[in-house]
C-alpha positions in Angstrom: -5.0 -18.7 -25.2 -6.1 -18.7 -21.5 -3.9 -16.2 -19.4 -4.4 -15.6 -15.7 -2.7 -12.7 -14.0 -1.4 -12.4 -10.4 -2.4 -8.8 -9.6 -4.9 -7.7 -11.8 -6.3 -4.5 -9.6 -2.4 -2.7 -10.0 -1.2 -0.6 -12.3 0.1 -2.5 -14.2 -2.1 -5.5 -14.3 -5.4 -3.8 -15.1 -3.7 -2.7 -18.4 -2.6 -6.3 -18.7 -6.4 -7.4 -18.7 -7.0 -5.2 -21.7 -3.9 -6.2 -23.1 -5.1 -10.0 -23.3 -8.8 -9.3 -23.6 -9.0 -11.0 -27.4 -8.5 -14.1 -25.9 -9.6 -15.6 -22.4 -8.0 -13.5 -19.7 -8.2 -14.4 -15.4 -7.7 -11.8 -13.2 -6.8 -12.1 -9.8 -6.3 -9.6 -6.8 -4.3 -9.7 -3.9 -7.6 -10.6 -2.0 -8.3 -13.6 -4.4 -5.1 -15.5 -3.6 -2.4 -14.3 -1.7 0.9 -15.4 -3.0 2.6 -16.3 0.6 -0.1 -19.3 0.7 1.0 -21.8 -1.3 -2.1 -23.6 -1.1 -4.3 -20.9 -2.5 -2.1 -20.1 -5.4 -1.7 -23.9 -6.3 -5.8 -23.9 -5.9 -6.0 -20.5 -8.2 -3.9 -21.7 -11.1 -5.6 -25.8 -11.0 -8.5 -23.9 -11.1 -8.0 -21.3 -14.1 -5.6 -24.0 -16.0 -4.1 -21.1 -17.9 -1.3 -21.4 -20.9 0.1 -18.8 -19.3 0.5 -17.2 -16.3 2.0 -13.5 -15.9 3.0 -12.7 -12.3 2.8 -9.3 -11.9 1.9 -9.1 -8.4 4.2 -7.9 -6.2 5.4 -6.0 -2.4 6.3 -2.7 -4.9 6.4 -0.3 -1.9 10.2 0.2 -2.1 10.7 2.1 1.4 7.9 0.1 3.1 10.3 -2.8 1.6 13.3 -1.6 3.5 11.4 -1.2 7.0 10.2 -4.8 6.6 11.9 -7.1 4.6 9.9 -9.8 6.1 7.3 -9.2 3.9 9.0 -8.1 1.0 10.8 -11.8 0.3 7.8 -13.6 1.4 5.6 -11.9 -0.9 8.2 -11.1 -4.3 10.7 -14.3 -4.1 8.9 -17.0 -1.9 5.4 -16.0 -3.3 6.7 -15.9 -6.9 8.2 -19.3 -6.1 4.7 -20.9 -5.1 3.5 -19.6 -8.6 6.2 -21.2 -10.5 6.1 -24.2 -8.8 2.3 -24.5 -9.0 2.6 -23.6 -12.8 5.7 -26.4 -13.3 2.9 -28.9 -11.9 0.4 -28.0 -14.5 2.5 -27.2 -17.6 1.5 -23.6 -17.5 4.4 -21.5 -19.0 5.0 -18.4 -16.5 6.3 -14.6 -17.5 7.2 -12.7 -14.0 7.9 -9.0 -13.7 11.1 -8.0 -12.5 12.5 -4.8 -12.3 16.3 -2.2 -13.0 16.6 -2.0 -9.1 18.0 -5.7 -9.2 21.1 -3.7 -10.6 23.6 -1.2 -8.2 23.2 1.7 -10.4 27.0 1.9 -10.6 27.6 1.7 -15.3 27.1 4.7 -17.0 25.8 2.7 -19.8 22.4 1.0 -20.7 21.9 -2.4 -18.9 21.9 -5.7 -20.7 20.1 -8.9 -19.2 23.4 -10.8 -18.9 25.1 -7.9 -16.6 25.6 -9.2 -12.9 22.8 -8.3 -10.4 23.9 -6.2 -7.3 21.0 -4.7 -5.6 21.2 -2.1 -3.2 18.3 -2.5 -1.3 15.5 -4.9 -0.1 12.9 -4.8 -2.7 16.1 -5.3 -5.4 17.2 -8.2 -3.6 13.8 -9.8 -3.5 13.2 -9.4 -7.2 16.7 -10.7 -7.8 16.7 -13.7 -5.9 13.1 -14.9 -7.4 14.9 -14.4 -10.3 17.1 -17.1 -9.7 14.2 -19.4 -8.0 12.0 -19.0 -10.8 15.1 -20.2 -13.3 15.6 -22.9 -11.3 12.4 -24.2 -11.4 11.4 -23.6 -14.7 14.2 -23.2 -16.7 11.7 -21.3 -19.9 10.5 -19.2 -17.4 10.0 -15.7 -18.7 11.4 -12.8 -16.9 10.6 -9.1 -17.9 12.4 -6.6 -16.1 10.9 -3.3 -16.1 11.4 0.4 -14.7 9.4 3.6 -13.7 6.2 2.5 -13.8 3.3 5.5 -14.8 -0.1 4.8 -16.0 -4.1 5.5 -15.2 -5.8 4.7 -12.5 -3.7 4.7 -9.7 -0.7 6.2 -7.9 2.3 7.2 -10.2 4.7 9.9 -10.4 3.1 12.2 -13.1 0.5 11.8 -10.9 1.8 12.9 -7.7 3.7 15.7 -9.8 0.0 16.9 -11.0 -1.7 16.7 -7.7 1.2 18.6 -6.2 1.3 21.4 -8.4 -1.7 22.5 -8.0 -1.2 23.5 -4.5 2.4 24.0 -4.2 4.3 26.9 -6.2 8.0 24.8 -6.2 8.9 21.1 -6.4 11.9 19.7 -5.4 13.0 16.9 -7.3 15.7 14.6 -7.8 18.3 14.9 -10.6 21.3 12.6 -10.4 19.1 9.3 -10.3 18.5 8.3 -14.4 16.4 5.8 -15.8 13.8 4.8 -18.1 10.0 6.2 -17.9 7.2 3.3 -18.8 4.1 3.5 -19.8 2.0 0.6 -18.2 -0.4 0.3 -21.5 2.8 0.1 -23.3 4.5 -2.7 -21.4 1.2 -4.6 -21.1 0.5 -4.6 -24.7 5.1 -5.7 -25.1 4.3 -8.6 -22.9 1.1 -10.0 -24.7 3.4 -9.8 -28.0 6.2 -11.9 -25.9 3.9 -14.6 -25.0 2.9 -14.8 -28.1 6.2 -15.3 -29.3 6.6 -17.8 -26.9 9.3 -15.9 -25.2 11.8 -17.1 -22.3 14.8 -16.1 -20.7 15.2 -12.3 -19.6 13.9 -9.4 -21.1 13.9 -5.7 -20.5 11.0 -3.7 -21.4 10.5 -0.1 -20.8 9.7 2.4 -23.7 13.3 4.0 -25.3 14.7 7.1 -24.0 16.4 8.1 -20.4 15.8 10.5 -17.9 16.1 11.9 -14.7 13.2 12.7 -12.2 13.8 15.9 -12.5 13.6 15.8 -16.1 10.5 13.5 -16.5 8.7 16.1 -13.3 9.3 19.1 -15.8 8.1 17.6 -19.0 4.6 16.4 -16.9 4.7 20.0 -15.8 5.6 21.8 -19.3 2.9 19.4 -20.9 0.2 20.7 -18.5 1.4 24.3 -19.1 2.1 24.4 -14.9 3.0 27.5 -13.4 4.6 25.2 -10.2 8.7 25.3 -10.3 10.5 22.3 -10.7 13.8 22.8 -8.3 16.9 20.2 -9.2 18.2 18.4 -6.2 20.6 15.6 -5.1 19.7 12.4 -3.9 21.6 13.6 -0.6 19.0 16.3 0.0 16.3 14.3 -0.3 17.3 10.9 2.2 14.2 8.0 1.8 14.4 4.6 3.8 15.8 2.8 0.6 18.8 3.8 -1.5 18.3 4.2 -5.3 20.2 3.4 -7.4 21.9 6.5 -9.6 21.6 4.7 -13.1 19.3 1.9 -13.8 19.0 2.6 -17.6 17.8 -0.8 -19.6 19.2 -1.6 -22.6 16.7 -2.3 -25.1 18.4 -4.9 -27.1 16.8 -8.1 -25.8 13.3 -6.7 -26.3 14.5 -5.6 -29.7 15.8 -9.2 -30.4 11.6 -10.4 -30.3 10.7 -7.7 -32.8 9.6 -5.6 -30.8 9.8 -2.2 -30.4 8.0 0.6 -27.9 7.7 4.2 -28.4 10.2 7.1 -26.4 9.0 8.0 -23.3 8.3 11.5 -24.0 5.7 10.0 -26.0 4.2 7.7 -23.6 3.4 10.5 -21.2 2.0 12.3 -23.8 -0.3 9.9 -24.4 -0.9 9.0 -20.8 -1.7 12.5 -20.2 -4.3 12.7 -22.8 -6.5 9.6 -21.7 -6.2 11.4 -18.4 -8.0 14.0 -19.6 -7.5 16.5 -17.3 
């Protein structure tokens, strides 16, 4: 199987390269083909002539999102629309990462895929309106919607909360916003099961469990046996450019529905923080 993945140097997508390494795996950069030109992308995927395609590439910068939202529907809905219509013309089927903040934050209980979206700011809108593009043009399209990203080898929150500590003796950190902690290596190795499986349609994956940031900020801490302080505070007392929203908690079930299965989180950062090694 030939895979070629949008965004390769991210987080998330140099995981995904491992992930699909067994078979015949095309990375590409931000600098290799930008998605706003639809020329280069249709040029990029002709040229790799991939079974599948995984668009994880993306304007992630949530706050940099809400100052210009220009850029953030060029790049994550008319961007992921050039790739899906470039993959339509060559047959190649197309898995695109989406994310919980397509969702108001407003249940008290898990997400499912079929809930209505009602995002509350820019980046959310631009994920859930290439939702609906990418449906539209290919209707097997494969959508994986994700939370929480952490993982090696670039910037995450465990991460930040590490760095941080080590030169500040409190962190203040928010506690009414709850969600779901994922492990990148986790969600890379999920996805390469799904297109295996031939998967379409929506699917959340983020490993089980729920959290807070306050709560996820003290375990990194406890794990590293940190004498920092972790200090509880309200979204209110700490005001960013973007709202959040308080609960984007993903329901499992769809993923489970494949087979598939990933581990709590608590494990996850356990595990991150051991191949970090330090």
């Amino acid at each position: 199987m030939r895979v070629l993945v949008f965004g390769a140097s991210g987080l998330l997508g140099k995981d995904l390269v491992s992930a699909f390494a067994t078979g015949e795996v095309i990375g590409l950069s931000s600098k290799d083909a930008d998605l706003r030109d639809a020329r280069q992308v249709l040029s990029s995927i002709r040229e790799a002539q991939p079974d599948w395609i995984i668009l994880s590439a993306a304007y992630a910068d949530v706050d940099a999102c809400e100052k210009d939202p220009v850029k953030a529907f060029a790049v994550n809905r008319d961007g992921a629309a050039h790739v899906a219509r470039a993959a339509a013309q060559i047959g190649s089927r197309l898995l695109f990462l989406s994310s919980d903040y397509v969702f108001n934050g407003e249940k008290h209980t898990p997400y499912e895929t079929e809930d209505p979206k009602n995002p509350i700011n820019v980046y959310g809108r631009s994920k859930a309106e290439a939702e609906t593009m990418l449906l539209e043009i290919i209707s097997e399209c494969c959508i994986v919607r994700t939370a929480w990203l952490f993982g090696l080898g670039g910037k995450c929150f465990p991460d930040t909360m590490l760095r941080l500590a080590k030169t500040q003796p409190e962190l203040r950190v928010v506690d009414d916003q709850r969600g779901c902690p994922t492990y990148t290596s986790d969600l890379a190795n999920a996805i390469s099961a799904l297109t295996r499986k031939q998967a379409s349609g929506i699917v959340h994956v983020t490993n089980s469990g729920s959290c807070s940031w306050f709560e996820f900020a003290r375990r990194i801490l406890a794990t590293r046996s940190s004498q920092a302080k972790v200090i509880p505070v309200t979204t209110a007392e700490f005001p960013r450019p973007a709202k959040r929203p308080a609960y984007s908690v993903l329901s499992s079930r769809s993923l489970q529905g494949f087979g598939i299965e990933l581990p709590d989180w608590q494990d996850a950062l356990s595990r991150y923080l051991q191949q970090r090694g330090d």
